[in-house]
DSSP file (Angstrom, degrees, kcal/mol; ACC not computed):
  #  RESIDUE AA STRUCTURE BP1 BP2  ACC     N-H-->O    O-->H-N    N-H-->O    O-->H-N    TCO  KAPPA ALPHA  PHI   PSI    X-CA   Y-CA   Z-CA
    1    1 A X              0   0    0      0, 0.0     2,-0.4     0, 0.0     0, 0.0   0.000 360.0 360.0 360.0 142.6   99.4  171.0   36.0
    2    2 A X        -     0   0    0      1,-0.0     2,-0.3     0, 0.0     0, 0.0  -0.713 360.0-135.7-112.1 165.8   98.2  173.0   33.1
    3    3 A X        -     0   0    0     -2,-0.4     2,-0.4    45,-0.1    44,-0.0  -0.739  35.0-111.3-112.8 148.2  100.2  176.1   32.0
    4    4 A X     >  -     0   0    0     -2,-0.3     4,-2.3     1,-0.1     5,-0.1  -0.708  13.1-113.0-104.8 132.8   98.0  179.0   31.3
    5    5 A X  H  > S+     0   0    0     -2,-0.4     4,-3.3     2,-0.2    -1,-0.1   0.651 115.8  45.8  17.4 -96.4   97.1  180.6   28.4
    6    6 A X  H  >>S+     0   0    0      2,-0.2     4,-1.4     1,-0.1     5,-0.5   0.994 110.4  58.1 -33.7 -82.5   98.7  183.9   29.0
    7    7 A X  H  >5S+     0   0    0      1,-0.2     4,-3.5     2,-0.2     5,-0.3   0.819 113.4  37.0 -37.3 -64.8  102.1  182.0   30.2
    8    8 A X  H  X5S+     0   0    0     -4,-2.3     4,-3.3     1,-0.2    -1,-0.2   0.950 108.2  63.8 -67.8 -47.6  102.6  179.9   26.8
    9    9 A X  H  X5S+     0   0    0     -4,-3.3     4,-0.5     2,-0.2    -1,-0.2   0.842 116.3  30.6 -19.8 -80.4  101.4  182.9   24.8
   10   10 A X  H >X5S+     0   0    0     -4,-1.4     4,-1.7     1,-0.3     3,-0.6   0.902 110.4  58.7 -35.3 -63.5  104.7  184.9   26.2
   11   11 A X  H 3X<S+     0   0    0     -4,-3.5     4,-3.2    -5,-0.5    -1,-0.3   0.995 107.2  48.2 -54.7 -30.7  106.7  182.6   26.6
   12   12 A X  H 3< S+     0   0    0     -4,-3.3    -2,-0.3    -5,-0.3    -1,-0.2   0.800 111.5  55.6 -74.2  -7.3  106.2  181.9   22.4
   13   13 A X  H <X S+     0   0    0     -3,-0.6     4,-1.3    -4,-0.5    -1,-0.3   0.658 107.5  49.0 -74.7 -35.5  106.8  185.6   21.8
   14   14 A X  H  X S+     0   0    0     -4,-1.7     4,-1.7     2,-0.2    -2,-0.2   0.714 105.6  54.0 -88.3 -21.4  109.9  185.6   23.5
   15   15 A X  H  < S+     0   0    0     -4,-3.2     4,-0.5    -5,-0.4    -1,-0.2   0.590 106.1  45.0-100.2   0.7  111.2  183.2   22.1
   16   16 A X  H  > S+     0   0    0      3,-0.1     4,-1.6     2,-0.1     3,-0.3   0.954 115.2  56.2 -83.4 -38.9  110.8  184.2   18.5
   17   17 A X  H  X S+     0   0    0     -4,-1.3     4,-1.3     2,-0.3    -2,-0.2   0.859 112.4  40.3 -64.0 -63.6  112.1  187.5   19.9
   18   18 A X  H  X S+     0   0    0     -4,-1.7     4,-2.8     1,-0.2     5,-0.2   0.811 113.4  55.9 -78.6 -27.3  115.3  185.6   21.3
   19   19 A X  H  > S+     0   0    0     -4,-0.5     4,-3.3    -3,-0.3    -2,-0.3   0.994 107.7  43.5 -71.9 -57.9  115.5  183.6   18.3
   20   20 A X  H  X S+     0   0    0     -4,-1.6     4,-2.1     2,-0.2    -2,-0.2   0.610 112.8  55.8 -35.0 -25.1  115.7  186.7   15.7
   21   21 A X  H  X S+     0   0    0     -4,-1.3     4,-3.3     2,-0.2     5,-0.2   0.927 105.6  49.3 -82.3 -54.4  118.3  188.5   18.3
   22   22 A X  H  X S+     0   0    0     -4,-2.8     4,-0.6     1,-0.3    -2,-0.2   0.957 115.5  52.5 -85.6 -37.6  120.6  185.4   18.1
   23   23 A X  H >< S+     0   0    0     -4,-3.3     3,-0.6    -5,-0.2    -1,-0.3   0.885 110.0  45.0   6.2 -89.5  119.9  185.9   14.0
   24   24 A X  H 3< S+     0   0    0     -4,-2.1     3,-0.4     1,-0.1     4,-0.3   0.912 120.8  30.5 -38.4 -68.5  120.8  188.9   13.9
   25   25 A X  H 3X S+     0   0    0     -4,-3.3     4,-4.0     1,-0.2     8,-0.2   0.211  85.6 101.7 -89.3  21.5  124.3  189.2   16.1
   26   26 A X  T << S+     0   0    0     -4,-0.6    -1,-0.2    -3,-0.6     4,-0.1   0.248  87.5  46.6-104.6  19.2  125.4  185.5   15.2
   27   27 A X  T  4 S+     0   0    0     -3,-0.4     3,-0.2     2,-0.1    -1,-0.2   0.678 116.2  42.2 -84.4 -62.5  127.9  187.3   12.5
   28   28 A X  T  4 S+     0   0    0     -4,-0.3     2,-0.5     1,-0.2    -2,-0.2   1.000 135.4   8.1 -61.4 -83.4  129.1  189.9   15.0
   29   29 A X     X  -     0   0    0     -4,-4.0     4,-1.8     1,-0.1    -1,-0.2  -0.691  58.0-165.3-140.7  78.0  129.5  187.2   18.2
   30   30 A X  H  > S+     0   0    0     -2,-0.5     4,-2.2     1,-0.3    -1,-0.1   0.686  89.3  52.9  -1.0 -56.1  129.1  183.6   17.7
   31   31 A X  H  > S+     0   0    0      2,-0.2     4,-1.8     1,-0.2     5,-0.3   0.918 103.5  54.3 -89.9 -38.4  128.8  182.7   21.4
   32   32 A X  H  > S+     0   0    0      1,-0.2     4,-1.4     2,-0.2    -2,-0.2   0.894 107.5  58.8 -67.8 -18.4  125.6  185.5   22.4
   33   33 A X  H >X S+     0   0    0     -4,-1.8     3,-1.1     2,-0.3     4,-0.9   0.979 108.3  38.3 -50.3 -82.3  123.9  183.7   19.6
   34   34 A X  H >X S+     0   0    0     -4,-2.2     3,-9.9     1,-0.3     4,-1.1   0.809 116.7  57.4 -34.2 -79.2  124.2  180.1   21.3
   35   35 A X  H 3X S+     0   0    0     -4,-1.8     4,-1.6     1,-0.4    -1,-0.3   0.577 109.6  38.4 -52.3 -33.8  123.5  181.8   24.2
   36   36 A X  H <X S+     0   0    0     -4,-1.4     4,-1.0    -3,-1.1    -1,-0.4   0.583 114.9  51.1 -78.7  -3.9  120.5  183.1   23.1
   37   37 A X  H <X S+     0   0    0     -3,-9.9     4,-2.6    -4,-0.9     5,-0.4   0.762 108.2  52.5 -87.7 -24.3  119.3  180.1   21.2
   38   38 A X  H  X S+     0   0    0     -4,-1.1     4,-0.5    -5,-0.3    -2,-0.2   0.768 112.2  58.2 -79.8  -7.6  119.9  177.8   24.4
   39   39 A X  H  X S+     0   0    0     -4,-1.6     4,-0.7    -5,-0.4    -1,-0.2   0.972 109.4  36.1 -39.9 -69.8  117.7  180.7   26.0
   40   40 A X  H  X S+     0   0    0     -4,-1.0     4,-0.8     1,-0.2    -2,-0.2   0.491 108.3  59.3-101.7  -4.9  115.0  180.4   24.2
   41   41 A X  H  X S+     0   0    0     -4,-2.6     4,-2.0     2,-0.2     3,-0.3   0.760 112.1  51.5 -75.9 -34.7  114.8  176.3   23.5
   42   42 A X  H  X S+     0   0    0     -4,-0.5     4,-1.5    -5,-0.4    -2,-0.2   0.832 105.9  52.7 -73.6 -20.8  114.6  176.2   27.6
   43   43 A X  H  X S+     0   0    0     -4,-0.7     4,-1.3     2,-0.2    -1,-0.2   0.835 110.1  40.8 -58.1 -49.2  112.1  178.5   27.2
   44   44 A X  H >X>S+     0   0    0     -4,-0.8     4,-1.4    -3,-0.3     5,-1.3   0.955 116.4  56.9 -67.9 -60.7  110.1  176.1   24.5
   45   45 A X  H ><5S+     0   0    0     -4,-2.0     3,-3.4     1,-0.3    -2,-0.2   0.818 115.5  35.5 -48.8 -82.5  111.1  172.9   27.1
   46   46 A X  H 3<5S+     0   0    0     -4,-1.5    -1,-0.3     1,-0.3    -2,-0.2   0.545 119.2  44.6 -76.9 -12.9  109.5  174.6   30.1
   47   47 A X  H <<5S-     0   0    0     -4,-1.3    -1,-0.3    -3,-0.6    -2,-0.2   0.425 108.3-126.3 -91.5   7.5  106.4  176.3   28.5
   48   48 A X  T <<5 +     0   0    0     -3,-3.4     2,-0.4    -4,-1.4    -3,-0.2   0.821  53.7 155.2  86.8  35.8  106.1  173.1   26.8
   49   49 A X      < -     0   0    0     -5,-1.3     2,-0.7   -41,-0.1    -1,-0.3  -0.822  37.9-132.4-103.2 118.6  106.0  174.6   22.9
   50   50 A X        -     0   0    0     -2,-0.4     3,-0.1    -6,-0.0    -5,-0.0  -0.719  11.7-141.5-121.1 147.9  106.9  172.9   19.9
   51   51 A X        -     0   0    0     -2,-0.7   -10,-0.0     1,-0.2    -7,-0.0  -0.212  29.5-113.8 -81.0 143.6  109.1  174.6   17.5
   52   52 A X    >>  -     0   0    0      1,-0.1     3,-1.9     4,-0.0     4,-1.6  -0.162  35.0-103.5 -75.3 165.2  108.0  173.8   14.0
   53   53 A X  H 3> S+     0   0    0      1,-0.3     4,-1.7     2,-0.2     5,-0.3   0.942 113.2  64.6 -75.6 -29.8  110.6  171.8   12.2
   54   54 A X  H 34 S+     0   0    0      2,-0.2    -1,-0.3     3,-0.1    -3,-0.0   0.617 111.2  36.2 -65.8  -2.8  112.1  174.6   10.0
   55   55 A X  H X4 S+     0   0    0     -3,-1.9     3,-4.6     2,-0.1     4,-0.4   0.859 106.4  71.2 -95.5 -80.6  113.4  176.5   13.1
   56   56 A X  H >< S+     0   0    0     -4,-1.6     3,-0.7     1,-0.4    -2,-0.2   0.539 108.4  36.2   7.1 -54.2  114.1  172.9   14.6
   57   57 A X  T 3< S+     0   0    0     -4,-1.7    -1,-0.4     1,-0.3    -3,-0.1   0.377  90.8  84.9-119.1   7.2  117.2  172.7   11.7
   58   58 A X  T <  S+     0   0    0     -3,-4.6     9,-1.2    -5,-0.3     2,-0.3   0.463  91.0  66.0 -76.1   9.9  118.3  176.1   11.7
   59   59 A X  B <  S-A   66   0A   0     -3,-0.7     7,-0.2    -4,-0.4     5,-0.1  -0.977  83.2-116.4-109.0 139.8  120.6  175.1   14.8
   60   60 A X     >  -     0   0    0      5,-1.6     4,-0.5    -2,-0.3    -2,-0.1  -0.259  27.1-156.7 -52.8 140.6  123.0  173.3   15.7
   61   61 A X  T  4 S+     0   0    0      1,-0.1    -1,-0.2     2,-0.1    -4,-0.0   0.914  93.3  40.1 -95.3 -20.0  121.5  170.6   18.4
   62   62 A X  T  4 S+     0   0    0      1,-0.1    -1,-0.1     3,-0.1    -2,-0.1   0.597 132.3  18.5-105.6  17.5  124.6  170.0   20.0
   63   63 A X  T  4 S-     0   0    0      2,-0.2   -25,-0.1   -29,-0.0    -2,-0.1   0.301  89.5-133.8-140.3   8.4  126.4  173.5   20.2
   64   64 A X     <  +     0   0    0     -4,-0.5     2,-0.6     1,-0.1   -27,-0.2   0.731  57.3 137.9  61.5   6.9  123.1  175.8   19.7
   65   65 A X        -     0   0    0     -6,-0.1    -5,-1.6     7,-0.1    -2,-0.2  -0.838  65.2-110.2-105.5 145.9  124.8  178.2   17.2
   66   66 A X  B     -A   59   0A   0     -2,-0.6     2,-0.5    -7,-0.2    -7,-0.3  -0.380  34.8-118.6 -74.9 126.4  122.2  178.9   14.2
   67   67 A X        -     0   0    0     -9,-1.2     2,-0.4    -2,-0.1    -1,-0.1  -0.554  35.7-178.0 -81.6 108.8  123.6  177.1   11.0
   68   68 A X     >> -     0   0    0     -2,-0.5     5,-3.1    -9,-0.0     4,-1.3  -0.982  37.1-113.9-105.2 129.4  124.4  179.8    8.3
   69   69 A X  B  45S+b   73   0B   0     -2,-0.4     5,-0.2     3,-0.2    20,-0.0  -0.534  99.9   7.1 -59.8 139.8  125.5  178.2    5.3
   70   70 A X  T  45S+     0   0    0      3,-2.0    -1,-0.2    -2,-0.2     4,-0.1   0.280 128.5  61.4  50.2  -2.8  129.5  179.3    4.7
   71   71 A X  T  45S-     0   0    0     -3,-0.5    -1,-0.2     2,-0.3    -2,-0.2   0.763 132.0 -12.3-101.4 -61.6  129.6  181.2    8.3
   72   72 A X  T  <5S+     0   0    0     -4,-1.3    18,-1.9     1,-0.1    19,-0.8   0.556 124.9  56.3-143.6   2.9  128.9  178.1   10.6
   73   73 A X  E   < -bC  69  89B   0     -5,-3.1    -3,-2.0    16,-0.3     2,-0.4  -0.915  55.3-148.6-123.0-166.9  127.8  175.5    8.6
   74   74 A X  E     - C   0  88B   0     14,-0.8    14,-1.8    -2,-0.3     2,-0.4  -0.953  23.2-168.1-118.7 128.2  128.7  173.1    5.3
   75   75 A X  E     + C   0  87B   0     -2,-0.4     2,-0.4    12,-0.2    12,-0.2  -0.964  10.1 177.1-126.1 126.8  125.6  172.0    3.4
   76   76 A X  E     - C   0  86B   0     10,-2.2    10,-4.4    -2,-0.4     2,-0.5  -0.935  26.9-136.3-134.7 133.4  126.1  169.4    0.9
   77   77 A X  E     + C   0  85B   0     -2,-0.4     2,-0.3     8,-0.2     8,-0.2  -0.915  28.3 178.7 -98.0 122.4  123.7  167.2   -1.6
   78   78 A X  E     - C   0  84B   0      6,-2.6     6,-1.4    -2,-0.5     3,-0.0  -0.945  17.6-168.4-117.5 135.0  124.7  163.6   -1.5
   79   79 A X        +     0   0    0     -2,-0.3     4,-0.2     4,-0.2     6,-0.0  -0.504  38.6 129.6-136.2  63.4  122.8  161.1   -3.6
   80   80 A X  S    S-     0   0    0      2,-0.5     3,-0.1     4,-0.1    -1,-0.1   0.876  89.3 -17.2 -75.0 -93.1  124.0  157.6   -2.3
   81   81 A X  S    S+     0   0    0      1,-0.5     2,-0.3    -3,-0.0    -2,-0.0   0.932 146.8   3.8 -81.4 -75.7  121.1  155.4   -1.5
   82   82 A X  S    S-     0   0    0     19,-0.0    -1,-0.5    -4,-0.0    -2,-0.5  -0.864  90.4 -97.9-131.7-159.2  118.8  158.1   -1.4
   83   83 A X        +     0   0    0     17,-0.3    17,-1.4    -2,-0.3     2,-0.3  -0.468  55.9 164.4-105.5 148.2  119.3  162.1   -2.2
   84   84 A X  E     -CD  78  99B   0     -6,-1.4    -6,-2.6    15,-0.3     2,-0.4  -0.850  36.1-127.3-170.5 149.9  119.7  163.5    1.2
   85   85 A X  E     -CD  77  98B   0     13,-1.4    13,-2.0    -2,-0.3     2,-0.7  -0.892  23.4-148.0-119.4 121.5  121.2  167.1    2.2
   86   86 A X  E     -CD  76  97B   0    -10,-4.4   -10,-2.2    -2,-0.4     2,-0.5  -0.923  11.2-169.6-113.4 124.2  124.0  167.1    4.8
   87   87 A X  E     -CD  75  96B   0      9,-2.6     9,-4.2    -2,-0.7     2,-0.4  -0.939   5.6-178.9-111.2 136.3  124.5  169.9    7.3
   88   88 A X  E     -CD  74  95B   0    -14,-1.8   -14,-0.8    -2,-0.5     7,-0.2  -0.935  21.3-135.1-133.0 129.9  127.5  169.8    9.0
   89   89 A X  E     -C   73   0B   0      5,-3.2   -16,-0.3    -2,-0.4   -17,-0.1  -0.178   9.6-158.7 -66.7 171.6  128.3  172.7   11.8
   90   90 A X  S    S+     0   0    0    -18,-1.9    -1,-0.1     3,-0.1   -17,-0.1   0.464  91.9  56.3-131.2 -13.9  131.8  174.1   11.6
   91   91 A X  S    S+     0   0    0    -19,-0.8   -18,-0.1   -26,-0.1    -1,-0.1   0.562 130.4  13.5 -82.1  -4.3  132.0  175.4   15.0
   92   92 A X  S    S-     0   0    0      2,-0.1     3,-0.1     0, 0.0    -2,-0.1   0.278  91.5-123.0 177.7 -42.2  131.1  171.4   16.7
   93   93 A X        +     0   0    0      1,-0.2     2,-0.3    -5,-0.1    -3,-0.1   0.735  56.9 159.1  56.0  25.7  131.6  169.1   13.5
   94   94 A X        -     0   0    0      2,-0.0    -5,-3.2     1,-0.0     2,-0.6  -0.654  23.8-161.7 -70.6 135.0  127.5  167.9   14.2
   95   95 A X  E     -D   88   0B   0     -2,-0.3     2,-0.7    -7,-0.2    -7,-0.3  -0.914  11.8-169.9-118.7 126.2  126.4  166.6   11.0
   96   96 A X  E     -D   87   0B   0     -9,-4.2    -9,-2.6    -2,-0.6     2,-0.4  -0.796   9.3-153.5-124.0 144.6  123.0  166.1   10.0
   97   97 A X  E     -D   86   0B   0     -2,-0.7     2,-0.4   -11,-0.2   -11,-0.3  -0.817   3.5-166.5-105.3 136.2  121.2  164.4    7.0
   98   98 A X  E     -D   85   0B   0    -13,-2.0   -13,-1.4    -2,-0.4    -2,-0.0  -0.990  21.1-135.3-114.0 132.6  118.0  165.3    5.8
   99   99 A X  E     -D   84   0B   0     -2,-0.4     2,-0.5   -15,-0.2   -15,-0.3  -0.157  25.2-151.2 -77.4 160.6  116.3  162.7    3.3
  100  100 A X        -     0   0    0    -17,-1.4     2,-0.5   -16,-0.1   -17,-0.3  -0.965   9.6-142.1-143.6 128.9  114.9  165.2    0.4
  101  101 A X        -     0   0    0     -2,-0.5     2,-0.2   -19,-0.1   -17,-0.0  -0.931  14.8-116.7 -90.3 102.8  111.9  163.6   -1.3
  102  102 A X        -     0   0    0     -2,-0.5     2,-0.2     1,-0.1    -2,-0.0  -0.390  29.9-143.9 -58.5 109.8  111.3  164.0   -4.9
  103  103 A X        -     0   0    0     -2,-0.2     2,-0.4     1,-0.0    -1,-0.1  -0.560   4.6-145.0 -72.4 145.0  107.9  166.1   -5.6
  104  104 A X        -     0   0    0     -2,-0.2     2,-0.1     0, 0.0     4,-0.1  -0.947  21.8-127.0-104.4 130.4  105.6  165.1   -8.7
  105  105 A X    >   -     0   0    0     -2,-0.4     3,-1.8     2,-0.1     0, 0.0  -0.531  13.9-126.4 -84.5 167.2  104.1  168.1  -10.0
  106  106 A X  T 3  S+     0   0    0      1,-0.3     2,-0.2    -2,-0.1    -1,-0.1   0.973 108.7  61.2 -89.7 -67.2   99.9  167.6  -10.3
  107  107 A X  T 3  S+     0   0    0      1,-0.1     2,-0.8     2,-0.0    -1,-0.3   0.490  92.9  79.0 -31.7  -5.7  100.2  168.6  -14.1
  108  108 A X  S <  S-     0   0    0     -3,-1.8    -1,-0.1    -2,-0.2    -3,-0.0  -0.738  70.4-151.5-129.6 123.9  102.3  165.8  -14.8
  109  109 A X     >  -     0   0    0     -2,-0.8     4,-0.8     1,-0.1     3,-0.3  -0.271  15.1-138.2 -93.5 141.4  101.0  162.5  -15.2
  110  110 A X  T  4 S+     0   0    0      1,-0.2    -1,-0.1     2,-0.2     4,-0.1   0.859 100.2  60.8 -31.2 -65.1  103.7  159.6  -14.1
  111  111 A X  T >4 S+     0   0    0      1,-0.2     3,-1.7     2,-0.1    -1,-0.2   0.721  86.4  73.9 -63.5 -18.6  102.9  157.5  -17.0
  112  112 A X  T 34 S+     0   0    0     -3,-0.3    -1,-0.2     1,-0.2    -2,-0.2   0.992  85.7  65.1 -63.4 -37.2  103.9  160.0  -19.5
  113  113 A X  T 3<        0   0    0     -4,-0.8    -1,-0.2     1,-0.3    -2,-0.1   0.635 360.0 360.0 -63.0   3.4  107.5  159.5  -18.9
  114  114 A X    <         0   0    0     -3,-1.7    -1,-0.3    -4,-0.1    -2,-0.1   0.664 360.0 360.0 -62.4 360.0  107.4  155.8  -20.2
């Protein structure tokens, strides 16, 4: 069955909507924050949106409260194997690594640096 127009349109407005709210008040009250992020990710599930990845990792995935650095999460640079970013939630203890990929800038040739 195909979801109309209209329907995914609204639903993706409400859920930036619900996503900014739980923003906002996730200073003030920790748990209407989840509750509004686990809103609006059932929201995505059933209209059958997906979120672009930089809202993706502003939440926790297993306790839904939006990862502020020194409010509800730890963010650490680790350079073991290779340079990676660790978020780890502080309400949950989920930790997540994101691998961080060294840009070359287009003005600078490779070979100079021999």
């Amino acid at each position: 069955m195909k979801l109309s127009r209209e329907f995914r349109d609204l639903a993706r407005q409400r859920i930036w909507i619900l996503l900014s709210l739980a923003d906002n008040v996730v200073k003030r009250d920790q748990e209407l924050a989840r509750r509004y992020v686990a809103l609006a990710l059932k929201l995505a599930a059933k209209a059958r949106l997906r979120l672009p990845r930089d809202v993706r990792r502003r939440y926790c995935r297993r306790c839904k409260v939006p990862l502020i650095p020194g409010l509800t999460a730890r963010v650490r640079v680790r350079s073991r194997r290779q340079r990676h970013i660790v978020v780890t939630c502080l309400k949950c203890g989920y930790v997540r690594r994101y691998v961080t990929v060294r840009r070359v800038r287009c003005d600078e040739d490779p070979r100079k640096r021999l």
